[in-house]
C-alpha positions as CSV (number, residue, x, y, z in Angstrom):
1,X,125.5,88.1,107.9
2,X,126.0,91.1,106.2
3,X,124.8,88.6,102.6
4,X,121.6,87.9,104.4
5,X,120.6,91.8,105.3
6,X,121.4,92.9,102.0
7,X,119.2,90.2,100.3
8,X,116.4,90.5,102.8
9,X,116.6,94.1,102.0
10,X,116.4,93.4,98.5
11,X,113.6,91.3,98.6
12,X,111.5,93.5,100.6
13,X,112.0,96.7,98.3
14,X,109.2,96.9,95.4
15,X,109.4,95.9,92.1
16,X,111.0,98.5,89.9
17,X,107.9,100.4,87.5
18,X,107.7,101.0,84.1
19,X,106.6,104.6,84.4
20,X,107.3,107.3,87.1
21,X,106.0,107.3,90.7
22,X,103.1,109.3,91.0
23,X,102.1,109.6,94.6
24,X,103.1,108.5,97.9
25,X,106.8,109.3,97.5
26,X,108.2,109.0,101.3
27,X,107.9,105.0,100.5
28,X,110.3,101.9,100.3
29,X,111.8,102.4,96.8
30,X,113.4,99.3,94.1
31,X,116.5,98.4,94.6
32,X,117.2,98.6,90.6
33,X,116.9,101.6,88.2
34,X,117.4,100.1,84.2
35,X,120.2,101.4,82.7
36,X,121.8,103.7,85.9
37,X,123.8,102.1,88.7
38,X,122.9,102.4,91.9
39,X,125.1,103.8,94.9
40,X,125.3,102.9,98.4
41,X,126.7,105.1,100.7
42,X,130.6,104.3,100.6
43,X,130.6,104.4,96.4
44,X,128.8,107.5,96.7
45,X,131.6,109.2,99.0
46,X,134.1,107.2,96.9
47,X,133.1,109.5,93.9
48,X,132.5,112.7,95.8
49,X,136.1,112.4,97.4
50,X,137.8,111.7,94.1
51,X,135.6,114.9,92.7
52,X,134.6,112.5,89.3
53,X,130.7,113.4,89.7
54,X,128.4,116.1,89.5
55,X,126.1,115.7,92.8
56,X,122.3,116.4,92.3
57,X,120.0,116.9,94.8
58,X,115.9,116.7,94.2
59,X,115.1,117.2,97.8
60,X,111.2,119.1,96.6
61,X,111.1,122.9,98.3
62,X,108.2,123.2,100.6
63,X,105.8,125.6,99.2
64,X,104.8,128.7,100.8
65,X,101.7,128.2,103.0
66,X,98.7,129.3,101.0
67,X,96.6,130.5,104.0
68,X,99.7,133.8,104.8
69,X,98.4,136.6,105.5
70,X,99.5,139.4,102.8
71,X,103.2,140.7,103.6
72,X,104.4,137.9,105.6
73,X,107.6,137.4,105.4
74,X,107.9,133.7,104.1
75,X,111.7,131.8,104.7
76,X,112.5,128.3,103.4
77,X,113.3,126.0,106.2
78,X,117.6,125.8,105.8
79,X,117.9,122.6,103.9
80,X,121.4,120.7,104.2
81,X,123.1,118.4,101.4
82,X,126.2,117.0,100.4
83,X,128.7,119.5,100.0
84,X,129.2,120.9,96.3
85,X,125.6,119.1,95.8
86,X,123.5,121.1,92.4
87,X,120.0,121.1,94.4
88,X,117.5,120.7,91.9
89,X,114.4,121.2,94.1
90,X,110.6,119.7,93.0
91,X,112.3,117.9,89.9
92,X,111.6,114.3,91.3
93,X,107.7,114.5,91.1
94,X,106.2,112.0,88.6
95,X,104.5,114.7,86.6
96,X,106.2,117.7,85.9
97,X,104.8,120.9,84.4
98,X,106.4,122.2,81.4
99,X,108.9,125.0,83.8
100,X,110.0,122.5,86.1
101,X,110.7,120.3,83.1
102,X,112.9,122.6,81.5
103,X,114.2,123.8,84.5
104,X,115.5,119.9,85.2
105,X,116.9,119.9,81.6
106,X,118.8,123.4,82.4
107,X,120.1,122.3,85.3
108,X,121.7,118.9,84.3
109,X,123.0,121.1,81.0
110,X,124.8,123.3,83.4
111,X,125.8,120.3,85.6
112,X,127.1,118.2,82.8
113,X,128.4,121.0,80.6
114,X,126.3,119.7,78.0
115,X,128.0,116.3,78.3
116,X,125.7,113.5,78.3
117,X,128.0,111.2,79.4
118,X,129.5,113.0,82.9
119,X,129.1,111.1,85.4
120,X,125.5,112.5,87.6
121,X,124.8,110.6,91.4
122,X,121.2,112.0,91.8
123,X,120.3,111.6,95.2
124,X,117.2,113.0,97.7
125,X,116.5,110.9,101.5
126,X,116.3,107.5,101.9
127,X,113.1,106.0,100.7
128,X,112.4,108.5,98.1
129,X,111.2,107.9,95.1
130,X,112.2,111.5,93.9
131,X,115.9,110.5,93.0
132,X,114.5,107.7,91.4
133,X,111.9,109.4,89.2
134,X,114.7,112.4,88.6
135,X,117.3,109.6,87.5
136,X,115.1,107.9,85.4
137,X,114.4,111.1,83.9
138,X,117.7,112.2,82.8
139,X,118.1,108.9,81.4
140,X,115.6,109.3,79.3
141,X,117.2,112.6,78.6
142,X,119.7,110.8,77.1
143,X,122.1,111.0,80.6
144,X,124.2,108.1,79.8
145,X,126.6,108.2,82.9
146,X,123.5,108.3,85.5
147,X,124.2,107.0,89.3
148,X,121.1,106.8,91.6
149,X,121.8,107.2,95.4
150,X,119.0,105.9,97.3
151,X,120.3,106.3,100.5
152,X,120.6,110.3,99.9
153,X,121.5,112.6,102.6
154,X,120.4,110.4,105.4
155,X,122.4,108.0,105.1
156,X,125.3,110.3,104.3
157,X,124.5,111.9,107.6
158,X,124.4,108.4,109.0
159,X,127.8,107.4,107.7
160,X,129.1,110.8,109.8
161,X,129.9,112.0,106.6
162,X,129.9,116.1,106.0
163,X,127.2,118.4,104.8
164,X,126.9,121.7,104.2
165,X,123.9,124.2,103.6
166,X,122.5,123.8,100.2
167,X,120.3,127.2,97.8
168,X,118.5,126.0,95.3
169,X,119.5,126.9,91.6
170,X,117.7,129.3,90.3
């Protein structure tokens, strides 16, 4: 039974792109990403309980309301992640300005320790296509050791696994 869900699931995810997502990223995602290997939930814990992977989490930051009056005291909805998780907020969009960019590429350099071949699970919610644009990207950052998580923090949650608050880096 369990052969028939994961190949109807298959089958019903999109084709994987050539280029980035652009829009409309709360959608069914591929169930491939060339050249990383994809996680379901029980190989992602697998690596976070042996402590063999940097965790990296694209979740995007919600943006302060532009119609605030001035002096309003503006908080970040509490955002909560897998424990130890690097949150790497608004790096998953498919066009990123030349800061976020290099704020992506400064964050996997601290996560890695400049190794490109450390292992990386890059993660967001389920049907997200900003773990799979922010994978693809550090492949093509020359990440070598890249693991995509589709399944993210929901279905971390799901599996009654823990989570703890996450900050984003700065």
């Amino acid at each position: 039974m369990s052969c028939f869900i994961a190949r109807a699931v298959a089958d019903e995810a999109p084709p994987e792109p050539t280029g980035y997502r652009l829009d409309a990223y709360r959608a069914p995602t591929p169930a491939t990403l060339a050249g990383a290997k994809v996680l379901d939930t029980q190989g992602a814990a697998a690596l976070w309980r042996a402590g063999t992977a940097v965790f990296v989490d694209v979740l995007p930051r919600p943006p302060r309301p532009a119609a605030l009056p001035e002096g309003t005291v503006w908080r970040d909805a509490p955002h909560d992640s897998i424990p130890g998780a690097l949150w790497l907020p608004n790096v998953g969009f498919g066009a990123l300005n030349s800061d976020t960019e290099a704020y992506f590429r400064a964050g996997l350099e601290a996560a890695s320790r400049g190794d490109v071949n450390a292992p990386l699970v890059i993660f967001c919610q389920r049907q997200c296509w900003m773990s799979w644009n922010a994978a693809k990207r550090a492949l093509e950052g020359g990440y070598r050791n890249v693991a995509w998580f589709p399944e993210g923090v929901d279905g971390w949650s799901d599996a009654g696994l823990p989570l703890a608050p996450a900050q984003p880096r700065p």
